[in-house]
N, C-alpha and C positions, 0 to 999 in steps of 0.2 A: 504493500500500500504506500507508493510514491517514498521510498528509502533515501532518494534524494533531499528528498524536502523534509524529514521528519529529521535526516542528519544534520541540515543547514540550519533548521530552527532550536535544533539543540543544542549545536554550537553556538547559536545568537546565546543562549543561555549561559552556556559553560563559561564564554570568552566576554559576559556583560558587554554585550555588542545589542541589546534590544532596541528597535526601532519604537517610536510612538506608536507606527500604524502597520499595518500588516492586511496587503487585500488580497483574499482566496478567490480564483474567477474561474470557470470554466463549469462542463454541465454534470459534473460528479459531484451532488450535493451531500450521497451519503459521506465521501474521504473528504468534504471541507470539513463536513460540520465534525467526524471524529478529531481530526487532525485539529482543529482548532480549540476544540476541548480538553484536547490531548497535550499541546501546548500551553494551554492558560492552564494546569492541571501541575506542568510541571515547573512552571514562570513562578506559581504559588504555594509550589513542593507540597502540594495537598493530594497525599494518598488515598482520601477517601472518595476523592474524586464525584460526589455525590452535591456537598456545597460548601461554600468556602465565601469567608462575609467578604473578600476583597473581591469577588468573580461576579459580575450583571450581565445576564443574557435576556436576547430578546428575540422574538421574529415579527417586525413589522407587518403588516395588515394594510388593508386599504383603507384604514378608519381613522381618519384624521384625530377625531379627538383623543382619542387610545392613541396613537403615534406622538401626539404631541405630549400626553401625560409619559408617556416612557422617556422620549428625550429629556424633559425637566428632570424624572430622576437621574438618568446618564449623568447627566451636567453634574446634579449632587453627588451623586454616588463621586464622580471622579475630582469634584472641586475639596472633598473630605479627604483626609490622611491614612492611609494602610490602617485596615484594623492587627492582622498580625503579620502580614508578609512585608516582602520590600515594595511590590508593585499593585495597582489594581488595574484588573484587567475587563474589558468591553467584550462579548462579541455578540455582531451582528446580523446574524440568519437574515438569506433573504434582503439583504439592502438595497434590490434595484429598488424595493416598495416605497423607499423613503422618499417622500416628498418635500418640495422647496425647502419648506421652514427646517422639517430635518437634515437635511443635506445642508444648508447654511449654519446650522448648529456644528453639524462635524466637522465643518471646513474650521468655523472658530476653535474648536478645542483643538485641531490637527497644528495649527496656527499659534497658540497659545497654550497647548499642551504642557499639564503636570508635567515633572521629571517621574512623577509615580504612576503616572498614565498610560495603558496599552490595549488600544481600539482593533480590533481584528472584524474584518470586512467580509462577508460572505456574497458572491454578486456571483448570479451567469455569466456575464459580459463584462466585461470594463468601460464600454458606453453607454452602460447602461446609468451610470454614475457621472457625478460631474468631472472635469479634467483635471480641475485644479484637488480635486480628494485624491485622485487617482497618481498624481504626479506628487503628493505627497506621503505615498506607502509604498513600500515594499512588496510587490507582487507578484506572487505566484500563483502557477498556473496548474491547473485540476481539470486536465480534458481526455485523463484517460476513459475510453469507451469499453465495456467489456465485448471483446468478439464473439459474433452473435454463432455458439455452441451447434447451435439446430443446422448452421450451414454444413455440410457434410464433407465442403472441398477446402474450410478455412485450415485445416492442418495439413494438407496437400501444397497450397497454398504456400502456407509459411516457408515448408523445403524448398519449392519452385522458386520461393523470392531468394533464398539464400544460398543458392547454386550457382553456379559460373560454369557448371563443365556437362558432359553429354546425355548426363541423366534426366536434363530438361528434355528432351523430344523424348524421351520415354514415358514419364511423367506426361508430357500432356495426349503423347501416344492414347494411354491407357483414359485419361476423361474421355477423349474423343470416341474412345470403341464403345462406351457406354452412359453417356449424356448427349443431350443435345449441347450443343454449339452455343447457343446463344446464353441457356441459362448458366451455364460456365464462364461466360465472357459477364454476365451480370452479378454474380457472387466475384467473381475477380475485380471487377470495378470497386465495390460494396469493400472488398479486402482491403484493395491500395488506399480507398476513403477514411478509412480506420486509420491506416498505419500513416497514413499522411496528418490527421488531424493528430495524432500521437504525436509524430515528431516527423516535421516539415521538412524537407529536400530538393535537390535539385531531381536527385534520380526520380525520387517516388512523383514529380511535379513533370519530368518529361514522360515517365510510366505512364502514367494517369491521362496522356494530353495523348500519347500514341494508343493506347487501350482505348478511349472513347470515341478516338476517330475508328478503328477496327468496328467496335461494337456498332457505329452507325453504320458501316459497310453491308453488316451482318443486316441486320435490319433493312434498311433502303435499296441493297443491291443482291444479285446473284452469287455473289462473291465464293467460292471452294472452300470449303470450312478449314481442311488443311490447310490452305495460302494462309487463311487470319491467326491459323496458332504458328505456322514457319513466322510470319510477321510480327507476331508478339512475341516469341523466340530469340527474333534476331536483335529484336526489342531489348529485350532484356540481357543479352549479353552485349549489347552497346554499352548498355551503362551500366557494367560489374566494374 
């Protein structure tokens, strides 16, 4: 569950390197919100991890007056002094929901921030929020997708992407004597989409741009099913 990011946040801890803000974005809400709990869990060396008087959560609403009543506490809770840790910490579920008046409040404390203060941000998107929040946090990113199990050629798939040598024309040998064409070229697309939003490339960004011109061939023309996998083939050891 993102090892990267749980080591980097740990070290902000070990090396007193904490930032005021911290924004978690992307569409993996269940590893923000552990990860964020996880971290204010351990900012606050509170093992019971259940509740702790320096830790305020919240998950915004469309409801203005509820939204406004949480931010006034926010502001208290963090304009007060540690009950027993060093730090008191924020976090946010859900922030694209905050509206103006809230988003003007964070931007002030981001601005004017305790040295005891740490707002941790929960967002889909990072435009989803204003620029000037977003340019003052530390942001990381939560876009792993789980690959979807039920496809039956994603572990095929993974070997084909990380091959360079002859065992590709056998591999795709073997889909083609017993699938169609096309639904193999549409779970291959679906494949590279994942692993591109994973983590972006040049290769997986000319893969992607060569595979959907193929799959339109498939679709729109007469095209030899063989020709489209020799072509994805040579594809793909272009750019080994």
């Amino acid at each position: 569950m993102y090892p990267k990011i749980i080591d980097y946040l740990n070290n902000c801890i070990k090396n007193d390197a904490l930032s005021h803000a911290y924004i978690f974005y992307g569409p993996d809400e269940i590893s923000k919100r552990k990860i964020a709990f996880l971290f204010a869990n351990n900012i606050l060396k509170n093992k019971d991890e259940k509740f702790h008087p320096d830790l305020f959560s919240f998950k915004p609403e469309f409801f203005n007056d509820i939204l406004i009543d949480l931010i006034r506490q926010m502001k208290k809770f963090l304009s007060l002094s540690p009950y027993s840790a060093t730090y008191k910490v924020v976090i946010i579920e859900n922030a694209e929901n905050l509206n103006d008046y809230a988003q003007n409040a964070i931007l002030k404390i981001f601005e004017e921030a305790p040295i005891h203060a740490i707002i941790i941000l929960c967002v889909k998107t990072l435009d989803s929020i204003r620029d000037t929040i977003v340019s003052r946090g530390i942001k990381l990113s939560f876009w792993r997708l789980p690959l979807q199990k039920e496809d039956r050629f994603f572990d095929i798939f993974e070997k084909i992407f990380k091959s360079n040598g002859s065992e590709l024309f056998s591999a795709f040998e073997n889909l083609n004597n017993s699938n169609k064409t096309l639904a193999v070229f549409e779970s291959w697309l679906k494949f590279l989409r994942t692993k591109f939003i994973l983590s972006p490339d040049k290769k997986l960004f000319g893969l992607l741009k060569i595979s959907q011109n193929i799959y339109f061939k498939l679709n729109e023309t007469n095209i030899n099913p063989k020709f489209a996998y020799d072509e994805l083939i040579m594809s793909l050891k272009q750019f080994t």
